[in-house]
N, C-alpha and C positions, 0 to 999 in steps of 0.2 A: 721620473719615479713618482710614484703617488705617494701624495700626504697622508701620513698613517691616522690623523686623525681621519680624514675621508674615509679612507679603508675599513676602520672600526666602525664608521657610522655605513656603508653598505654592506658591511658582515653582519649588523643590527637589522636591517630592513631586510637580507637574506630570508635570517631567521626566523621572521616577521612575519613572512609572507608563505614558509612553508608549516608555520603554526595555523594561519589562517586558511590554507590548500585543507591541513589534516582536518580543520575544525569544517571544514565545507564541505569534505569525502565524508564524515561522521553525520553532520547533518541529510547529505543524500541519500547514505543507506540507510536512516532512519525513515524519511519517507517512503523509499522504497519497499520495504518493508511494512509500514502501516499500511499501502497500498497494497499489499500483495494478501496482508489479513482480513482487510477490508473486503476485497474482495473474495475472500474464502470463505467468510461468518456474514457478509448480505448480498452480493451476485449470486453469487452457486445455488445459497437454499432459495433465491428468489426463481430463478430457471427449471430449479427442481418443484416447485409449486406449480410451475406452468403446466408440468406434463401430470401431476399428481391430480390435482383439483377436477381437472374433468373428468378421471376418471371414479373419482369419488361421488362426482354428481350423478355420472352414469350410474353407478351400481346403488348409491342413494334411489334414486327414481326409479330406477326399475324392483329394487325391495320396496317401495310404497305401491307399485303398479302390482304387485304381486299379492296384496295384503287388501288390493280393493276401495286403496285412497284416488 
């Protein structure tokens, strides 16, 4: 049979260890999540710059080629 005090003291380190699991799942979706914003508010608009810029320089330069600059 086991000594109930043992018993109390791994029903303690149990509970211990599935407070520290929840605190660990809590801290992952929090990063996961700053990652996933992160990437929504500077990836995205940085990509979307890629294809916009050139063509604002096109139609820039060509309204100054137009006007005799």
């Amino acid at each position: 049979m086991i000594d109930p005090e043992l018993l109390a003291k791994l029903e303690e380190i149990s509970a211990k260890a599935d407070k520290a699991y929840r605190a660990a799942e809590s801290v992952r979706k929090y990063l996961f999540w700053t990652g996933v914003i992160t990437v929504a508010l500077i990836v995205l608009p940085l990509i979307g710059l890629a294809f916009v810029i050139p063509q604002f320089i096109n139609s820039y330069a060509t309204a100054l080629s137009g006007i005799g600059l």
